[in-house]
N, C-alpha and C positions, 0 to 999 in steps of 0.2 A: 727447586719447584716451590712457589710462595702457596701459604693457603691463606684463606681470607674465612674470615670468626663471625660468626654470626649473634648476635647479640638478642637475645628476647628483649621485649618494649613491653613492658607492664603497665597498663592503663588501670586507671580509677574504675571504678563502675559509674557507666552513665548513667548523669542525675538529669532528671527530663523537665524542663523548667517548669514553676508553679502555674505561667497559664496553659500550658499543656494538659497539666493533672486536673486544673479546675474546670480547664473545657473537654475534657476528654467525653466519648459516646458513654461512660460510665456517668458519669457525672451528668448528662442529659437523660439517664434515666430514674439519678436522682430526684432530678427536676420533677419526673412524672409524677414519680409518688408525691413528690410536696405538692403538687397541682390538686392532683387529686385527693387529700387531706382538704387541703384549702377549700374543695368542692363539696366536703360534709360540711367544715364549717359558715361556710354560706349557708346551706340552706339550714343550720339549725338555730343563728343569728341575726337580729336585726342589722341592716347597711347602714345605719344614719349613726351608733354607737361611734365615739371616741375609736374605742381598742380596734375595731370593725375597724375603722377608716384605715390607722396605720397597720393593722395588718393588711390588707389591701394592698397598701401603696409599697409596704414591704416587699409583698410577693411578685406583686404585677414588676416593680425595678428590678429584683432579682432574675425573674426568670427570662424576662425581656432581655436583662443586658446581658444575661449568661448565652442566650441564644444570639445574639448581636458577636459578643466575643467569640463564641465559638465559628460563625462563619470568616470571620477577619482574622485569626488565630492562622499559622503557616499552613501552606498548602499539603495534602497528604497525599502518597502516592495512587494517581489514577483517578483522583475527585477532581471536580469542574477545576476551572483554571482563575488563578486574579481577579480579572475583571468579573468573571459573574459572580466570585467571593464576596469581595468587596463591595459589590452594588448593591447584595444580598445582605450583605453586615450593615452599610448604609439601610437599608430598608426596617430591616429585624430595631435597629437604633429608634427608626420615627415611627416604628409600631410602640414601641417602648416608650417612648415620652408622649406619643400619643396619650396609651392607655395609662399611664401616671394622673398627666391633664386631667383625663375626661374621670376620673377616678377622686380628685383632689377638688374637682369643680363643681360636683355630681350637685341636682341633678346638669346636666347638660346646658352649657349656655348656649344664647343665639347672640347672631350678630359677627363680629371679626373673631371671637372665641371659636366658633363653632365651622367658620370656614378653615382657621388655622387647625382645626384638630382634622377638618375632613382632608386638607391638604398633608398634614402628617401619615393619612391615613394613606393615599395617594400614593405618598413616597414609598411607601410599604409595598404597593402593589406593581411598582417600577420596577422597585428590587428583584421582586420573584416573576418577574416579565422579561427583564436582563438574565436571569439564567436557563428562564425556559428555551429563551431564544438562541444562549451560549449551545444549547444541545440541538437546537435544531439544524441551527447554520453550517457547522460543518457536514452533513448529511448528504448526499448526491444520490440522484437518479432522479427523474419523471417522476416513475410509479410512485418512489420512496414518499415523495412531497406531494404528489397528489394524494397515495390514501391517507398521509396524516390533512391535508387538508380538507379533505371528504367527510372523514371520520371529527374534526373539530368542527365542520357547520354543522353535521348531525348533532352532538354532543350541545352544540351552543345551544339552537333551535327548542332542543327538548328542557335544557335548564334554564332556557332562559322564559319557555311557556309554566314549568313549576315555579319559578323565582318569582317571575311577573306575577303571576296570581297569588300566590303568597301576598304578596307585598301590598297587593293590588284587595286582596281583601282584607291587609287589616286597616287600608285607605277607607273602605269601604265607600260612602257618597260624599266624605269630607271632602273633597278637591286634592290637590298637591300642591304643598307649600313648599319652600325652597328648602327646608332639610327635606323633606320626601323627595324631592327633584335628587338631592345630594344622594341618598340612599337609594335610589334607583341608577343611578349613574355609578355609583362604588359597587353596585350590586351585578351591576354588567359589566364591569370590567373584571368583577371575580367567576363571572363565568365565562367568561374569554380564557382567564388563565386555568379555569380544570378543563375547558375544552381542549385546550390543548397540551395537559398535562396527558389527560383520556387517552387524545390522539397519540400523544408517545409511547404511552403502555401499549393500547392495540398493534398499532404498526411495528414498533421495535421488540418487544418482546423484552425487556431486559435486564429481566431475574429479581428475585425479592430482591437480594444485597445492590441493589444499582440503585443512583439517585431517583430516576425516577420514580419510583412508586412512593419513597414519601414526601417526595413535591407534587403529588399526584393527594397526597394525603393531608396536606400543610394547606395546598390549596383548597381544597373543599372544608378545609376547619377554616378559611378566613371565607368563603361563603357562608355558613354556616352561622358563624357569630357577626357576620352583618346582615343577613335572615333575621336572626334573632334581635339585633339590635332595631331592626325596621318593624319589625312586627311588636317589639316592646315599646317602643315608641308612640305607636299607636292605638294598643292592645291595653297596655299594662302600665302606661306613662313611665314616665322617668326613675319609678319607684322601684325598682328593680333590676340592676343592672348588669348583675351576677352573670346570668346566661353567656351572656357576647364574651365580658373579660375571659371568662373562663376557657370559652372556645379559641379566643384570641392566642390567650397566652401559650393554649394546647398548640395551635398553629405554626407558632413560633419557634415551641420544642422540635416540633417535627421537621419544620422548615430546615433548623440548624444541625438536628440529624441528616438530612437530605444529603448537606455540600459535604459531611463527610466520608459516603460511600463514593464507588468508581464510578467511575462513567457509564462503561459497557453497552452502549447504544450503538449495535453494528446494522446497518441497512444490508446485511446483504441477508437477513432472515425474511427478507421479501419474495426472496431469487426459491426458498423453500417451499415448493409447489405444494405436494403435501399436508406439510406443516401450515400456511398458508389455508385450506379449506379447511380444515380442525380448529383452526384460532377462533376464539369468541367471538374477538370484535368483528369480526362479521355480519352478527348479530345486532351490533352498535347503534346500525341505521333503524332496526327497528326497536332498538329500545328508544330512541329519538323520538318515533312515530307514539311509542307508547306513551311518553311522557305529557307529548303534545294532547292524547286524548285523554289524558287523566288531566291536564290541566281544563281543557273545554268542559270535563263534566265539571271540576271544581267551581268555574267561573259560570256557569248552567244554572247553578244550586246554591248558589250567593250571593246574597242581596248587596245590590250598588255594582255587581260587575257584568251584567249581561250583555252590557257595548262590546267587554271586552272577547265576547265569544267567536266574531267572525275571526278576528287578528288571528285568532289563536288555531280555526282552523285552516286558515292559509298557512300557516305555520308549518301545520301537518302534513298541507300538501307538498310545502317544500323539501320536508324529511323523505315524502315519497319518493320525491325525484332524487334526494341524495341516494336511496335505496337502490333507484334504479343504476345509478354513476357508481355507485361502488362494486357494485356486484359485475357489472361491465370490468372495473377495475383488476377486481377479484381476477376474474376469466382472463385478463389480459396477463396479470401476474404470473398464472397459473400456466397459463402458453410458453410464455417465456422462461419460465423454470425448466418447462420441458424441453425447450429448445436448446437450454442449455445443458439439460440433462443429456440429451443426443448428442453434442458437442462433446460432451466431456465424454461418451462413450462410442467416437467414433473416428477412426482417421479422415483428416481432409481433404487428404489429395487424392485419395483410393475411395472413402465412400464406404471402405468396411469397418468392421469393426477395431478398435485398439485393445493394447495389453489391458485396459480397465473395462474394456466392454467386454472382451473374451472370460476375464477373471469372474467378471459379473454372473453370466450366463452357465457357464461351467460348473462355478460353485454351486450352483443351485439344483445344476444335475448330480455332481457329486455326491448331496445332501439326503439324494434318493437312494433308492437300494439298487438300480442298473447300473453296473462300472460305466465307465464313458472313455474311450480311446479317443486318442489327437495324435496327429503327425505335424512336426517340425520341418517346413522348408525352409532349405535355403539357397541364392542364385550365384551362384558359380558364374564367373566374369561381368557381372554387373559394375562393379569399382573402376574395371575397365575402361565399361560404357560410360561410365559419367568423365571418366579424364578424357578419353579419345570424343566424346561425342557432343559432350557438353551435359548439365545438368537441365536444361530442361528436355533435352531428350530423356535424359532418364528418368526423367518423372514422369512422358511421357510409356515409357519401358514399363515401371510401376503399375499405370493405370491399366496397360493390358495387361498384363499378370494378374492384378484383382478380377478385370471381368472374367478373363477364362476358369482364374479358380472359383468363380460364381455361378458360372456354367457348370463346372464340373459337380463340383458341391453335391447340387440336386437337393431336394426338401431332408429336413431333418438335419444336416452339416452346418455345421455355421463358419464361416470366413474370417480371417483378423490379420492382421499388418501389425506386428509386434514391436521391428526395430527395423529401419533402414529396409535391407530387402529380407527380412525373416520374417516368412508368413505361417500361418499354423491353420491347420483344419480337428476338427471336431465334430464326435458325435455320438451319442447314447447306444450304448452296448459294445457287447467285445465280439466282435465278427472281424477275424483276422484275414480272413478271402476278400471284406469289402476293402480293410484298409490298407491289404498288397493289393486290389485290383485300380483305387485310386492313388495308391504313390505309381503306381504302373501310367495311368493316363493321365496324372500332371508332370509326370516326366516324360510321356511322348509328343503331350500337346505345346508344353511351357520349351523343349529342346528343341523344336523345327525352328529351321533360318527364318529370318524375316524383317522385311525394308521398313525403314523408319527414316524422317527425317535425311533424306539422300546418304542415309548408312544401311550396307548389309550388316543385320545384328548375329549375335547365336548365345543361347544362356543354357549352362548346366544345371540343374536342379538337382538341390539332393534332398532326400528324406527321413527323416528319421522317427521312428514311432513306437506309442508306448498309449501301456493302459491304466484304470486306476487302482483294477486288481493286482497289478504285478508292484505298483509300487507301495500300495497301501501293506508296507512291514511293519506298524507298530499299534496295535489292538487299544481300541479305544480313543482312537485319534482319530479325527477328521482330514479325510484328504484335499488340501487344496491344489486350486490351477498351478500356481507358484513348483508344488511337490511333481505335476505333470512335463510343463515346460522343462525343467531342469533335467528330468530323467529321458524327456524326448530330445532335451538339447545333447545328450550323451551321445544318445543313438545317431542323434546328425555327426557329431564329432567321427563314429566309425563309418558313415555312408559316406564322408567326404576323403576319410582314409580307405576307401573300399573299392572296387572297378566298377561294381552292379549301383552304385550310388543309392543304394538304400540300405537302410538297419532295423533294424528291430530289439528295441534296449535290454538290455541284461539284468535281471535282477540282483544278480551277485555282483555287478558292478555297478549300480547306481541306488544307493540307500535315497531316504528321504531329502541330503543333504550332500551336493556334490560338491566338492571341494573343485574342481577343475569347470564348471560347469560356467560357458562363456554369460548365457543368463542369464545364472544366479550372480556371474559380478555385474553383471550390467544393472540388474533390479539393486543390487545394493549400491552401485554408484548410484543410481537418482536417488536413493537414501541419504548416501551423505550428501551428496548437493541440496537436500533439501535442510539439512541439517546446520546448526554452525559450527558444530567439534568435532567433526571426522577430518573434513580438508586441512591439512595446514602447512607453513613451510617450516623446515632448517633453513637458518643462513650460514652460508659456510666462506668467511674472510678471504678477500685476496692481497695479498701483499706487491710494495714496490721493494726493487733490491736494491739496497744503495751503500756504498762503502764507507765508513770512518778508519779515522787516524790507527784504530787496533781491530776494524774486522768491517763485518755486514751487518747491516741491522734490515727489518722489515716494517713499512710505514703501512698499515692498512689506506686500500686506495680504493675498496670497494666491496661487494660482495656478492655469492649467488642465493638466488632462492632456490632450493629445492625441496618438490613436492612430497610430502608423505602423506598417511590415511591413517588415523586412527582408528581402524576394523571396530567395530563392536563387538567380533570375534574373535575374528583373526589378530589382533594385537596390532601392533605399527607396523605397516610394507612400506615398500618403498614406489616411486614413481613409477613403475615397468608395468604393476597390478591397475593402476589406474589408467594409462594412456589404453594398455590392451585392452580395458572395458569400454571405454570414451571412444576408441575407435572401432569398435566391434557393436555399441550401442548408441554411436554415431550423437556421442556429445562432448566432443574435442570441445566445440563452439566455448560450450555451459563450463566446461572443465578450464579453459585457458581464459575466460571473464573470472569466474572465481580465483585460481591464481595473480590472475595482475591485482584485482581488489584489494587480496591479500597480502601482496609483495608492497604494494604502493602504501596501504594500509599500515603496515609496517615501518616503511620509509619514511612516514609525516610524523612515525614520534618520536624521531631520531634528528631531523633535517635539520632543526632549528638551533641545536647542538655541533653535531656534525653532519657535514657533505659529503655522507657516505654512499656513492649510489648504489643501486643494485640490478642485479642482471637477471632477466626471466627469457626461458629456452621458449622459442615458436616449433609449432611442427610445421608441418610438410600442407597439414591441412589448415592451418593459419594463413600462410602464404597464398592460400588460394580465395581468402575470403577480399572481397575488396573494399569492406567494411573493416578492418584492423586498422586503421591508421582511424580511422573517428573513432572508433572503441577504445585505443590508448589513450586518445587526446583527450579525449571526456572523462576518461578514468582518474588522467590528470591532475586534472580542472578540481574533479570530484575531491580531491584529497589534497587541494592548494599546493603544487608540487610540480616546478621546471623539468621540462624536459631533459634537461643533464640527472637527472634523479634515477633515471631509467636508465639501462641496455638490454638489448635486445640480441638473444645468440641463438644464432640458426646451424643447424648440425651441414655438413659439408655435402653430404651425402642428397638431403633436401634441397641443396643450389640447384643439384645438379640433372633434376628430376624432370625441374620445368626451367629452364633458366630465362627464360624471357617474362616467364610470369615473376620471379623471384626479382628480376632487376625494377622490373612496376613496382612490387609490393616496397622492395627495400630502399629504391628512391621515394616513393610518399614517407615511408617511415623516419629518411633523412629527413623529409621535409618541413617536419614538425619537430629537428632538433635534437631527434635520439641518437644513442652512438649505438653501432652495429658490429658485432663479433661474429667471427666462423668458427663456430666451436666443432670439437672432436676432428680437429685440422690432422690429415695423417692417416686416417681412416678409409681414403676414397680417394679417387684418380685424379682430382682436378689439381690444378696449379697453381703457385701465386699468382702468376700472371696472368691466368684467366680470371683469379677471383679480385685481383685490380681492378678488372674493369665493371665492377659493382660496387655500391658506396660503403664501402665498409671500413673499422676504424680497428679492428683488433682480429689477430688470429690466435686463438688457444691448440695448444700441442695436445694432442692426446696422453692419457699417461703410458697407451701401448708405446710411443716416443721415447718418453721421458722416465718412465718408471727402469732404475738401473742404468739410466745414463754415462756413470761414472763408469761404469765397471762393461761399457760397452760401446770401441771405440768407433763402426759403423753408425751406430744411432747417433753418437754426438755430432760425429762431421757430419750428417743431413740434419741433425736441428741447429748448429753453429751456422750450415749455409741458408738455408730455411731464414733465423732470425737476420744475420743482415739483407738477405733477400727484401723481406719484410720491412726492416728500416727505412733499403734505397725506396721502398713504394710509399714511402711513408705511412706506415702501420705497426704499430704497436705490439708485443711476441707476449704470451701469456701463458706458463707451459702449467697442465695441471695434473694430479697426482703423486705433489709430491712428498714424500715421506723419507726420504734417507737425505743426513745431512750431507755428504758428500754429492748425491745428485743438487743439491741445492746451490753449493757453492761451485759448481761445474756449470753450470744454467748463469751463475751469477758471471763467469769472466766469460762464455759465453755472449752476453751480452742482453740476456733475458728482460725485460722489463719486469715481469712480474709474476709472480709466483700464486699456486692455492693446491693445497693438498692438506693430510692431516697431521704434517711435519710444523704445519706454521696454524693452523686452524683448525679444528673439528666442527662439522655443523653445529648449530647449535638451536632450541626453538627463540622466537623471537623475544622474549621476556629472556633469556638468559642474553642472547645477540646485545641488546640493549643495555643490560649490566656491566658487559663486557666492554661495549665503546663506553662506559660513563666512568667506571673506572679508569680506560686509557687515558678519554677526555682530561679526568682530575687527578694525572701524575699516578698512576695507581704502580702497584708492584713493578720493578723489572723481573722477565725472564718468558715467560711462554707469550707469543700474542693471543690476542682476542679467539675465542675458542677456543684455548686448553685450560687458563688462569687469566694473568691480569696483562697489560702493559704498557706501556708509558709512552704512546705513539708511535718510536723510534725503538720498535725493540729488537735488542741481540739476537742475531741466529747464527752467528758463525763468528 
C-alpha cells in the first residue's frame, strides 16, 4: 500500500502594493482631515499670498489626484465594475487639473481659458453620470424605473427651482453673459445627477455601506461648489475662491469613497409592500412641491427676479402632478406586493393554503394562550390515480378534495395543501369530539366512489391528529407549526398502519423532534435544496479488466455518482433518506436537476484531462417526465460537456413498470448521444432479450449476483451465461460489488468487461475523485486504483 506525504507550503506574509495603502478608504479619510485643515487655513489667510498659492495648488493636486487614483486603483469585491471606475477615475482626473488651472490662473480667465476649464469641468460630470447610470441599467421591472423616474423629475423640479433662483439672484438685473450661460448649464446638469442619485436612495433603499449614498453625497458637494462658485462670481467677484475649491475637492473625497463600497442595489425592495408605505421617499414629491414654493417666495422678495416667478410656479404645478403619478405608483406597488404575498401563501392548483401560509396562521395562534389542534391527511391510492388516470385528472382529483375539505372546514378551520396529496386542517382549541367528528366526515365524504374524467375513482383517507398542548414538552419554548405537523405526521403513520384509519398522536412517542417523521425529512429536504452543502455526490471508479504478460490490471473507464446529504444533524446518509423524502415530498423533479448539476459540474473539471465519464441513476419518476431529455441536454450545454460525458442507469425493475413509456424516454435520451445502462440487472423478471429491444448499451449485475461468485458455482454459470448473452446482443457486462479478489479474477475469465466495488475503488467526494485521476494521469504510485490510493492507469489487481 503506497502513501502519499503531504508537504506544508509556507508563504511570505502578503505585502499589499504601495497604491493599495495610499488609496486605501483609510487614506481617504486622511484626506478629510487635510481638507479640513486646509479650510481654517483659508479663512484665516489672504489667497493672493505666494505660500497661499502653493499651498493651494499643493492640496487641490493631491487630494484630486489621490481621489482620481483611488477610483482607477483594482476593482474590490462587490463595488461598481471597470467601466463606471474608470470613467469615474477619468472624471475625478479633469476635476483635478481643472481645479489646479482655475487655482494657478485665479482670478478666473475669459475667452478659450475659461471654456477649457468649463469643459474640464464637463468631463467631471460624465464621469459621475457613467456610474449613476452603471447602477441604474442593470435594474428591471416597470415599477422599479418608474418610481426612480417619478422620484428624479420631482427631485429635479424642486432643485432646480432653488438652484435657479439662487443663481438667478446673484444675476440679479445684470443680464447673462456666457460664463453665467456656462454656470447655469453645469449647474443643471448637477442637478440631473443628485436627482438621480436621490432617486436611487428612495427607490432602492441600499444601506449606509452601499455606493449610493456617497454618490448621493459627492453629487450634492459638486452642486454645492458650483452654487458657490456662481453666486461668487457675481456676489463676491473673483476674490474669493476658497468656497467652491473647497466643496470641490470634498466632492471628490467622497466621490472616490463612493466606487469603493458594494453595490447592493436590489429592486426587489420594491415588491416590500409594507416597507414600501414607511419609506420616506414617499414624501419626496412633496418635498419637490416645497422647494418649488420656497423658491417663488425667494424670487417674490428679490429685486431683478419677479419675471422669474410665473416659471417657477408651473414648476410647482408639475410636482403636483408628479405627487399625484407617484402615489398611483405607490398603490400599484403596494397591490402587487400583496399579490404576491397571496402567492407566496397559497397553493395554485387547489386555491388553499400552502405549508407557508398554514405555518403563517398557526404560529400566530400558537403565540396565544388557546392550544390549537390540526389533523394530518393523507390520500390512500391517489399515486394510483395519477399513473392509471393520468395527471391531469389528478389534479383534477386534488381540486375536489380541496373544495370538499372547504366545505367541511366550516368558519374558524382553516385548509392547506402541504405536499403532493397531504392536506391538514386546523383550529383554535382542544375539543377532541370536534376533531374525531371531522376526521369521521372527511373520511366519509373524501371515501365515496366517484366519476371523473370517464374513470370510476375511490380514495382512502387517513387521519392523523394531534394538539399543541400534548406536544408542547419543553417549558419555555415556543411551539411551532413545524413541532405540530411532525407529531401529526406520527399519528398519520399509525392511521395508515391501523383498520379505523384514524390516530390520535402519542405523547410518549412523538417528542418535539421525530427522527422517523416523513415531514420532518421532507421540510429538511427543501433545506438542503435550498442550500449548497448539504447535497453532494461520492464518485465511486469503474474499471476495465484486461490481462498482461504476468496477470490483470484494471484501466479506470469511468465512474458513478452517488448521492449523499450532509444532515446538519443527522451527519452523512446515504441516497435511500433522500429519494424517500423527494418522493414522499414529491421533489424527485428538484432532487434529480440538482444531482446531474452536480455530476456534470464535476465532470468539467476533469474532462479536459481525462475522459472519464460518469454515470447518474434516473428513477421511475424521471422516466415519466417528457421534459428529461431537454433538461440533460441543457445541463450539457450548461457545463461545455459531449454527450459521451454522461450515462445514464435505470434500475430494471423501473423498465418494467411502464415499458412503453421507458422505450420513449430512453430512445430521446439515445437521441442526444448518451449511453444507457440497466443497472441492479438480477433483481427482477425481465430478460436480456426483452431488454434488447430498448436502446441500451450496458447491463450492471447486481452484487446479490456477484458478491461470492467464486465460491458459488450456480451464480457463476448464470452470470457466465448472462455476460455472453450480453456480448451476442452487443452489450457491454458491468458486474458491481465487488470486493473479494478471487470474485474478481472469476468475473475476469468469465469474460466481464468491467468491474466497480470497493475491491478496486471506494467512493470517494469529488475533490479527492479528482486527486486520484491526476495522480493516475501523472504516472502516480502503482498498487490500489483511484479510490483507495494512487495508480498509474493500468493498475495490478491480480
Amino acid at each position: 500500500m503506497s502513501t502519499v506525504q503531504t508537504v506544508a507550503m509556507h508563504h511570505p506574509p502578503v505585502t499589499r502594493p504601495l497604491l493599495h495603502r495610499v488609496t486605501s478608504p483609510r487614506a481617504l479619510l486622511l484626506t478629510a482631515a487635510v481638507l479640513l485643515a486646509w479650510g481654517l487655513v483659508q479663512g484665516a489667510s489672504a489667497p493672493d499670498s505666494a505660500w497661499r498659492l502653493a499651498l493651494d495648488v499643493a492640496v487641490l493636486a493631491g487630494v484630486h489626484g489621490l481621489a482620481a487614483l483611488v477610483a482607477l486603483r483594482d476593482r474590490l469585491p462587490g463595488s461598481p465594475g471597470a467601466v463606471a471606475r474608470t470613467a469615474l477615475g477619468l472624471g475625478l482626473g479633469a476635476f483635478a487639473l481643472g481645479a489646479v488651472l482655475a487655482r494657478v490662473l485665479h482670478p478666473v480667465p475669459t475667452g478659450a481659458l475659461a471654456w477649457l476649464l468649463d469643459g474640464l469641468h464637463l468631463v467631471g460630470q460624465a464621469g459621475i453620470g457613467v456610474l449613476l447610470l452603471s447602477l441604474v441599467l442593470p435594474l428591471r421591472g416597470r415599477l422599479v424605473l418608474a418610481g426612480i423616474g417619478l422620484d428624479s423629475v420631482s427631485t429635479a423640479l424642486g432643485l432646480t427651482a432653488v438652484a435657479g433662483t439662487v443663481v438667478l439672484i446673484g444675476i440679479g438685473d445684470g443680464g447673462t453673459d456666457a460664463a453665467t450661460r456656462a454656470v447655469l448649464v453645469l449647474t443643471g446638469i448637477d442637478v440631473a445627477l443628485v436627482s438621480g442619485a436621490v432617486a436611487l436612495c428612495s427607490v432602492l433603499r441600499p444601506g449606509r455601506d452601499s455606493v449610493v449614498p456617497p454618490l448621493l453625497a459627492g453629487s450634492a458637494l459638486v452642486l454645492a461648489a458650483d452654487l458657490a462658485s456662481g453666486h461668487s462670481l457675481h456676489h463676491d467677484g473673483p476674490a474669493s475662491p476658497g468656497p467652491s475649491f473647497l466643496l470641490m475637492a470634498g466632492a471628490c473625497v467622497v466621490l472616490a469613497y463612493a466606487v469603493t463600497r458594494p453595490v447592493r442595489t436590489t429592486d426587489h425592495a420594491m415588491l416590500d409592500a409594507t416597507h414600501r408605505l414607511r419609506s420616506w421617499s414617499n414624501v419626496l414629491p412633496f418635498a419637490g412641491c416645497g422647494a418649488n414654493l420656497l423658491a417663488v417666495l425667494l424670487a417674490a422678495h428679490s429685486p431683478g427676479t419677479g419675471r422669474w416667478v410665473l416659471p417657477l410656479v408651473l414648476a410647482a404645478g408639475g410636482c403636483l402632478a408628479v405627487v399625484v403619478a407617484r402615489f398611483q405608483l405607490t398603490i400599484r406597488v403596494a397591490r402587487a406586493a400583496l399579490e404576491q404575498l397571496a402567492d407566496a401563501f397559497t397553493d395554485p392548483l387547489t386555491g388553499l393554503l400552502n405549508r407557508r401560509g398554514l405555518g403563517s396562521g398557526v404560529d400566530r395562534w400558537l403565540a396565544g394562550p388557546e392550544p390549537v389542534t390540526l389533523l394530518a391527511l393523507d390520500l390512500d391510492g391517489f399515486r394510483r390515480i395519477n399513473e392509471e388516470a393520468g395527471h391531469e385528472t389528478g389534479d383534477k382529483v386534488l381540486q375536489r378534495v380541496a373544495s370538499h375539505l372547504s366545505t367541511l372546514a366550516g368558519p374558524g378551520t382553516v385548509v392547506a395543501r402541504i405536499d403532493g396529496d397531504d392536506f391538514a386542517l386546523a383550529f383554535v382549541g382542544e375539543d377532541p369530539t370536534r376533531a374525531s367528528l371531522l376526521a369521521a366526515q372527511v373520511r366519509d365524504v373524501l371515501g365515496r366512489p366517484f366519476d371523473m374524467d370517464r374513470h370510476r375513482l375511490h380514495l382512502t383517507v387517513n387521519v392523523g391528529t394531534t394538539t399543541s398542548h400534548a406536544v408542547d414538552d419543553r417549558p419555555g419554548e415556543q411551539t411551532r407549526t413545524g413541532d405540530l405537523l411532525r407529531c401529526a405526521d406520527q399519528a398519520l403513520a399509525e392511521a395508515q398502519a391501523s383498520t379505523s384509519g384514524v390516530a390520535v398522536h402519542d405523547p410518549a412517542r412523538c417528542g418535539r423532534v421525530q427522527e422517523d417523521s416523513l415531514l420532518a425529512w421532507v421540510d429538511d429536504l427543501h433545506a438542503a435544496l435550498d442550500a449548497d452543502d448539504q447535497l453532494l455526490l461520492h464518485f465511486q471508479p469503474q474499471h476495465r479488466i484486461e490481462a498482461t504478460g504476468t496477470g490483470t490490471v484494471a484501466t479506470v473507464v469511468g465512474c458513478e455518482a452517488l448521492l449523499r446529504w450532509a444532515h446538519p444533524t443527522r451527519g452523512l446518509l446515504g441516497p435511500g433518506e433522500v429519494l424517500r423524502a423527494a418522493e414522499h415530498g414529491h421533489l424527485s423533479d428538484a432532487v434529480t436537476e440538482r444531482v446531474l448539476d452536480l455530476a456534470l459540474g464535476g465532470v468539467a473539471g476533469w474532462w479536459a484531462d481525462r475522459e472519464v465519464p460518469v454515470a447518474v441513476n434516473l428513477s421511475a419518476t424521471d422516466l415519466d417526465d417528457p421534459l428529461l431529455p431537454h433538461r440533460i441536454a441543457d445541463a450539457l450545454d450548461r457545463h461545455g460537456l459531449p454527450a459521451r460525458a454522461l450515462t445514464v442507469e435505470v434500475v430494471e425493475d423501473t423498465l418494467m413498470l411502464d415499458p412503453d413509456r421507458a422505450l420513449q424516454t430512453l430512445t430521446s435520451l439515445r437521441s442526444i448521444g448518451l449511453r444507457i445502462a440497466v443497472d441492479d440487472y438480477g433483481t427482477g423478471y425481465s430478460s436480456l432479450a426483452y431488454l434488447h429491444r430498448l436502446p441500451i448499451d450496458e447491463v450492471k449485475f447486481d452484487r446479490s449476483l456477484t458478491s461470492g461468485i467464486a465460491s458459488d458455482a450456480a451464480a457463476a454459470v448464470i452470470v457466465g451465461h448472462s455476460i455472453r448473452l450480453a456480448h451476442d446482443l452487443g452489450l457491454s457486462a458491468l458486474a458491481e460489488g465487488i470486493e473479494d479478489p478471487a470474485d474478481l479474477q472469476l468475473l475476469f475469465r468469465l469474460g466481464c468487461d468491467a468491474v466497480q466495488g470497493w475491491l478496486t475503488g471506494h467512493p470517494l467526494p469529488v475533490q479527492g475523485w479528482v486527486t486520484a485521476l491526476d495522480l493516475e494521469a501523472n504516472g502516480g504510485v502503482h498498487g490500489d486504483p483511484p479510490g483507495r490510493t494512487a495508480a498509474n492507469g493500468r493498475s495490478p489487481v491480480g
